[in-house]
C-alpha positions as CSV (number, residue, x, y, z in Angstrom):
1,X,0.0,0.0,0.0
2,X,1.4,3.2,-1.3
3,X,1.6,6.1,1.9
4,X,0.1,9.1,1.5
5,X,2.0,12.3,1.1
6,X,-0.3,14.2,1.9
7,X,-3.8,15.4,3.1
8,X,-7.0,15.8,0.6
9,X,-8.5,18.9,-0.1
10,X,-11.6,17.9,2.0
11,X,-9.3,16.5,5.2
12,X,-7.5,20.0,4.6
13,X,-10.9,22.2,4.6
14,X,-11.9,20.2,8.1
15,X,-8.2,21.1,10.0
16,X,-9.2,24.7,8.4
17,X,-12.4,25.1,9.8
18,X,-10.7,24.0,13.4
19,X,-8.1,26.5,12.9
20,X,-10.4,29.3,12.0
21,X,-12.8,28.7,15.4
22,X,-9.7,28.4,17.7
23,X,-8.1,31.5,16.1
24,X,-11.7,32.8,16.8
25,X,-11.5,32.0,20.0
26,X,-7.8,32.7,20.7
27,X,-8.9,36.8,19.7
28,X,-11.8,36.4,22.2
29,X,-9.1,36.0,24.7
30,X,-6.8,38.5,23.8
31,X,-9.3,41.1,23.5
32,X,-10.3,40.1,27.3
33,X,-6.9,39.8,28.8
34,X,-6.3,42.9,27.4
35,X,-9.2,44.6,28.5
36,X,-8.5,43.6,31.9
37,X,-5.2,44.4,31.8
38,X,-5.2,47.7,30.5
39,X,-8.8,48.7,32.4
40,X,-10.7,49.2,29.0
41,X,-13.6,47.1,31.0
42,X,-15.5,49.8,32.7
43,X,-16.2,46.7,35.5
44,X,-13.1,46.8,36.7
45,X,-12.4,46.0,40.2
46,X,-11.2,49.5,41.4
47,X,-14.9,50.5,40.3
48,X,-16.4,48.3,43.1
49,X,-16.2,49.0,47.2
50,X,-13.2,48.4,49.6
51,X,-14.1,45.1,50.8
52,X,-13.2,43.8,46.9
53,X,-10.1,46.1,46.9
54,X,-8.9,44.5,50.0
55,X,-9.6,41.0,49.3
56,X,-8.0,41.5,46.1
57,X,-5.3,42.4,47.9
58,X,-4.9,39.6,50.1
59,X,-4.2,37.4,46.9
60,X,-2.4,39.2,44.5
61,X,-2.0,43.1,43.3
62,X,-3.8,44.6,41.1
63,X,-0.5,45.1,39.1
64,X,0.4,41.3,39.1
65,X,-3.1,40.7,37.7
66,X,-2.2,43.0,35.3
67,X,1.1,41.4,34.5
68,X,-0.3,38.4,34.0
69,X,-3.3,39.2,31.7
70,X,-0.5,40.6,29.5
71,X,1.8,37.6,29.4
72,X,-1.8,35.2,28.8
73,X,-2.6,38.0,25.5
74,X,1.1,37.6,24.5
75,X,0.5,33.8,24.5
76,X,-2.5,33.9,22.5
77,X,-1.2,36.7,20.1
78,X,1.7,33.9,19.4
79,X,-0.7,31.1,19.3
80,X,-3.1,33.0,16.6
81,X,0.3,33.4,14.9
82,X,1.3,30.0,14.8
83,X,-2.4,29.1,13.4
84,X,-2.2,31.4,11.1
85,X,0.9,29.8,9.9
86,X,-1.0,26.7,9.7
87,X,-3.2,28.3,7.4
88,X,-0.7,29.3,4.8
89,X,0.2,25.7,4.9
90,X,-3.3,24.6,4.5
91,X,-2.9,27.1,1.3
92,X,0.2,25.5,0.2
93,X,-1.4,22.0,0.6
94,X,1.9,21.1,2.8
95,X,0.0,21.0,5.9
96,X,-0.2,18.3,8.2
97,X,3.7,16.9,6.7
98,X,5.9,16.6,9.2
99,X,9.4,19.0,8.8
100,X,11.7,16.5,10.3
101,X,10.2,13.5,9.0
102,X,8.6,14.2,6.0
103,X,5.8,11.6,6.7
104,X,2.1,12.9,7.6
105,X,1.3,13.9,11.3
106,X,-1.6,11.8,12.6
107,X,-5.0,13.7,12.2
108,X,-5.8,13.1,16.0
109,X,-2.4,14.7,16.9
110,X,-3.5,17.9,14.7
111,X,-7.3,17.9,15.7
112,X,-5.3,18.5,19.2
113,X,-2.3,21.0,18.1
114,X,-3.3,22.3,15.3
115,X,-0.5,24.2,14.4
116,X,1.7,21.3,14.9
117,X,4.8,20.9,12.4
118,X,6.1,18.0,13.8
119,X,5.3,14.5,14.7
120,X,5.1,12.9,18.3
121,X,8.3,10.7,16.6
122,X,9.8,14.0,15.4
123,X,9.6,15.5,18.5
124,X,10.8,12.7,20.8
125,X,13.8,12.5,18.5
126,X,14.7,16.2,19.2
127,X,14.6,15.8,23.0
């Protein structure tokens, strides 16, 4: 039996529609995190009364929060970057193939990382 080389068109358009809805998502994020870190949300907690300032407080500052939502929307800007990558190669019909091995990653291993380049084999070789 003669391996594939690559995905069909209509194996292609399903990873595609699973990229588009997490890079959907992914923005979702970003624009929250970002909201919350930069106070665009007018229900912020220094909006509400001292008892949630204080409590607030007795976890984390308000600047660590704020820290934090930033490094989560630098995540997801990278990870809508990476999909987005994944979509070119949908474009280029070279998606799914495996850099170091050449061989197609499994379809379970991309409906899970989407933006994967490399194979589970690939990967445990590099380690």
């Amino acid at each position: 039996m003669e391996e594939r080389t690559r995905y069909s068109d209509e194996e292609l358009q399903e990873f595609k529609e699973i990229i588009l809805d997490k890079i959907a998502k992914a923005k979702e994020n970003v624009e929250m995190l970002e909201g919350a870190a930069f106070n665009r949300d007018s229900n912020d907690i220094t909006d509400t009364s001292a008892v949630s300032h204080t409590l607030d407080d007795d976890f984390t500052s308000d600047a660590e929060n704020k820290e934090e939502n930033v490094r989560q929307a630098l995540r997801q800007r990278r990870f809508i970057k990476d999909l987005e990558a994944a979509l070119v190669r949908i474009e280029n019909k070279t998606y799914g193939i495996c850099r170091v091995t050449g061989k197609l990653i499994p379809k379970e291993r991309l409906r899970l990382v989407p933006h994967a380049t490399l194979s589970v084999e690939a990967k445990m070789q590099r380690k």
